[in-house]
BAGUTI-797042 format. One line per field, with one value per residue: residue number from 1; residue in three letters; y, x, z of N, C-alpha, C, O in turn. Coordinates in steps of 0.2 Angstrom, whole numbers, plus 2048, in hexadecimal, padded with zeros to 3 digits. Each point is the difference from the previous one (the first is absolute). Example, Ala and Ser with C-alpha at 12.3 -4.5 7.8 and 13.67 -1.06 7.14 Angstrom:
<sites>
i	[1,2] $
aa	[ALA,SER] $
n_c2	[7E4,806] $
n_c1	[842,7F9] $
n_c3	[827,7F9] $
ca_c2	[806,806] $
ca_c1	[7FC,804] $
ca_c3	[800,801] $
c_c2	[806,805] $
c_c1	[804,7FC] $
c_c3	[800,803] $
o_c2	[7FF,806] $
o_c1	[805,803] $
o_c3	[803,801] $
</sites>
This chain:
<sites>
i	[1,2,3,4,5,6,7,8,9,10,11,12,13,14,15,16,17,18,19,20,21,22,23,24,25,26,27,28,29,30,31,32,33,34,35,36,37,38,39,40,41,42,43,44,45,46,47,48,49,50,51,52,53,54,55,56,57,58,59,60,61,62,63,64,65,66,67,68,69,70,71,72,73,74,75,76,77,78,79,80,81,82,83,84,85,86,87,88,89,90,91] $
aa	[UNK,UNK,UNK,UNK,UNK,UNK,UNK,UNK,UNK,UNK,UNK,UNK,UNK,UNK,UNK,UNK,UNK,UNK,UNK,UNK,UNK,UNK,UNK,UNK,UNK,UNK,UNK,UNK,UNK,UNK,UNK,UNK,UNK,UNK,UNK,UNK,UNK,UNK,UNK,UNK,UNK,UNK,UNK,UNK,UNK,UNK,UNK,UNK,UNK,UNK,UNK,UNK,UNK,UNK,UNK,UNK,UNK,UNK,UNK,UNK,UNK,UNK,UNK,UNK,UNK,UNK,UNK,UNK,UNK,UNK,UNK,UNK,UNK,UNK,UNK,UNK,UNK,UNK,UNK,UNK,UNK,UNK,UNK,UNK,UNK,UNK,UNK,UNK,UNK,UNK,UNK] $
n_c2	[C67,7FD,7FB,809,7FD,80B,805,803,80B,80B,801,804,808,806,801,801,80B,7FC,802,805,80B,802,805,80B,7FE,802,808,7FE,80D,7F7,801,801,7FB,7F8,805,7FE,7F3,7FD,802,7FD,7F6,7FE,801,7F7,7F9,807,804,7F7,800,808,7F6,800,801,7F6,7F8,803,801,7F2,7FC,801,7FE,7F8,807,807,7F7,7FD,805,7FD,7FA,7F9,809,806,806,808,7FB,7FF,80B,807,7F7,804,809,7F7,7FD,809,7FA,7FE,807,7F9,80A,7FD,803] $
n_c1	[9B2,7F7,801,7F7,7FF,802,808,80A,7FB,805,809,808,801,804,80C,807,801,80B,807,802,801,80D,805,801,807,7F9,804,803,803,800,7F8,7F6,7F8,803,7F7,7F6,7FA,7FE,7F5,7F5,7FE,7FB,7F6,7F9,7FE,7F9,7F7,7FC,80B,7FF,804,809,80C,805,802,808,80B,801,807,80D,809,806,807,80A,802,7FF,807,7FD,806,80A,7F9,804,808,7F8,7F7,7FC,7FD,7F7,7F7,7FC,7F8,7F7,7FE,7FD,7F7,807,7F4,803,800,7F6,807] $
n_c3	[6E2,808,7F6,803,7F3,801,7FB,805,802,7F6,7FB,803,807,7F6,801,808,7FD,7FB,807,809,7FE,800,80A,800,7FA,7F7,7FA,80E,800,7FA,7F6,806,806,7F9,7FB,800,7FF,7F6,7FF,805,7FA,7F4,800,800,7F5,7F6,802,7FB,807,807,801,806,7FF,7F7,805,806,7FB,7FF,80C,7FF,7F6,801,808,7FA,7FF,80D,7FC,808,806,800,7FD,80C,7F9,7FE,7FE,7F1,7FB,800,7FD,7F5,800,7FF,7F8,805,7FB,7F5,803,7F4,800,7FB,7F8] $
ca_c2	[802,7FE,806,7FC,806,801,7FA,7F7,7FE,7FE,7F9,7F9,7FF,800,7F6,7FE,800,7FE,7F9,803,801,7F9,7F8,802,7FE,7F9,7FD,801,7FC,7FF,804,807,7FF,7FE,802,803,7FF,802,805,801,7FD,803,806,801,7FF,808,801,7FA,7F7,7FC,7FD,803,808,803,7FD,805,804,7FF,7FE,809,803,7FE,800,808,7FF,7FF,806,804,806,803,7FF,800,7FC,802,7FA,7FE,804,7FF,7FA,800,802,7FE,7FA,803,805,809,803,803,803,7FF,7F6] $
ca_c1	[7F9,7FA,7FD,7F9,7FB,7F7,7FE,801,7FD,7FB,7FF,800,7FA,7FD,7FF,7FE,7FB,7FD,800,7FA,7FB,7FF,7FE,7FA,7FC,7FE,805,806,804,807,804,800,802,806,805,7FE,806,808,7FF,7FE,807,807,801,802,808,802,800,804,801,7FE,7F9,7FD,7FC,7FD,7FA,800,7FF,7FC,7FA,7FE,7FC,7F9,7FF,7FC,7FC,7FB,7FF,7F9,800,804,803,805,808,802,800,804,807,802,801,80A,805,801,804,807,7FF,800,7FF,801,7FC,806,801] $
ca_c3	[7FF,7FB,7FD,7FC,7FE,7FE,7FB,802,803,7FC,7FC,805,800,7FB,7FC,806,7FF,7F9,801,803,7FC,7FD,803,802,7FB,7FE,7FE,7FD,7FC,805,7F9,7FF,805,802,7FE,806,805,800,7FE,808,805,7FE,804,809,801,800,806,808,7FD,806,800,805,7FD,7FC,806,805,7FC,7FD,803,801,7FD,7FD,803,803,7FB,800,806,7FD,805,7FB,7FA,7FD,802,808,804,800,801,808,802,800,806,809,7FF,7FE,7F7,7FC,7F7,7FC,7FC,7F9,7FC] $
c_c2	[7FC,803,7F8,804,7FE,7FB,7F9,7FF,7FF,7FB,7FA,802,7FF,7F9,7FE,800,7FF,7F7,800,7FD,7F8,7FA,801,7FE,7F8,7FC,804,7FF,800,802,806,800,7FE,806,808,801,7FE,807,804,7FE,805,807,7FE,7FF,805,801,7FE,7FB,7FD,7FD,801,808,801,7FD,804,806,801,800,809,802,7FB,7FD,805,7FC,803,808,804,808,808,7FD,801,7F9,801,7FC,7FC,801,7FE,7F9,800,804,7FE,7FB,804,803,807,7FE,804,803,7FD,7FA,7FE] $
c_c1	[7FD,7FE,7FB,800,7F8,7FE,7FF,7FB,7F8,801,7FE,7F7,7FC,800,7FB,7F8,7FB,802,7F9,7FA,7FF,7FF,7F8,7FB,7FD,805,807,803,809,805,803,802,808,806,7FF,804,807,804,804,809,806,7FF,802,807,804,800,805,801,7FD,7F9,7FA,7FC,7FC,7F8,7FE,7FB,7F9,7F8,7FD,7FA,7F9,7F9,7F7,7FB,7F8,7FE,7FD,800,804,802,805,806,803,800,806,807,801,803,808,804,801,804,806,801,7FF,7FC,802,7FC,805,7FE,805] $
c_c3	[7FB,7FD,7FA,7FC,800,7F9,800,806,7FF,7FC,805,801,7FD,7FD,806,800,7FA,802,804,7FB,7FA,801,802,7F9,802,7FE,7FE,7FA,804,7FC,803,807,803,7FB,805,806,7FF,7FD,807,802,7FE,803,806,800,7FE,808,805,7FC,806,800,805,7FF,7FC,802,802,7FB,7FB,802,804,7FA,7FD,807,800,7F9,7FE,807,7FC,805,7FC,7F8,7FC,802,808,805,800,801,809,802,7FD,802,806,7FC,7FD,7FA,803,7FC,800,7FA,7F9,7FF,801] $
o_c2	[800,805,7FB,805,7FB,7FC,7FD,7FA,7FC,7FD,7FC,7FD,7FD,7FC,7FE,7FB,801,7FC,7FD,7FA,7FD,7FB,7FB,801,7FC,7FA,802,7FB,805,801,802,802,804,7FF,804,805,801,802,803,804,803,803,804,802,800,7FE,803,7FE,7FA,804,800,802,805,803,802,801,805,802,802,802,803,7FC,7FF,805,802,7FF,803,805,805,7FB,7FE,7FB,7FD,800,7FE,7FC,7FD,801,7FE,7FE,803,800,7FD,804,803,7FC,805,7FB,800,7FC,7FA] $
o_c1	[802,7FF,802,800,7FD,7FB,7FB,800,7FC,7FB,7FB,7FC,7FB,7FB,7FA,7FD,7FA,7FD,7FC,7FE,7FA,7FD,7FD,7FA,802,800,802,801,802,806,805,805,802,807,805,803,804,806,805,803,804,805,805,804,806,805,803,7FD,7FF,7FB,7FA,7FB,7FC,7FC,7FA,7FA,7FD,7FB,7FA,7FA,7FB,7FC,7FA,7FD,7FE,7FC,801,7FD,7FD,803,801,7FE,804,806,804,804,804,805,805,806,804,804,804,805,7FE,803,801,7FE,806,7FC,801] $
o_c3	[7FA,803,7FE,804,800,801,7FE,802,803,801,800,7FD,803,7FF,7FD,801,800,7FC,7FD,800,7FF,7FD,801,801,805,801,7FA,7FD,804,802,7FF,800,805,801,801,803,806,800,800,804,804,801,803,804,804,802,804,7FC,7FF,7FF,800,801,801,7FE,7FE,800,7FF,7FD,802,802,7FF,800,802,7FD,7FA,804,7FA,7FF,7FE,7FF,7FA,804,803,803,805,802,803,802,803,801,804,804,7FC,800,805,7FC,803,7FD,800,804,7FE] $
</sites>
């Protein structure tokens, strides 16, 4: 059984959206940007040693970025249960 926590789903989208925000400046900084994102890696690698999944996994949640329809993780929680995850509640 997949088990993702709730956390890790929020952290992963949360950096995502502050590298977001970053490159979206006049002038990135790449300081705050790349420890970000390997920030982003070592959670997916908690999750999965598989590099395809953690792809899969990546591209589910910072997919719903911009849904304006639900503001809630609903969306995203749904798109990791068709790919087989248990949310888990915790850290």
């Amino acid at each position: 059984m997949k088990e993702i926590y709730m956390s890790q789903i929020k952290k992963i989208f949360e950096m995502y959206m502050d590298i977001f925000e970053q490159e979206d400046s006049d002038y990135p900084d790449y300081r705050v940007i790349r420890p970000k994102e390997r920030a982003i890696d070592r959670t997916l690698d908690k999750i999965t040693d598989n590099k395809e999944e953690q792809r899969k996994i990546y591209y589910a949640i910072i997919g719903h970025l911009f849904n304006r329809g639900d503001g809630t993780y609903r969306p995203i929680c749904d798109d990791l249960r068709a790919l087989g995850y248990t949310i888990v509640e915790g850290v």
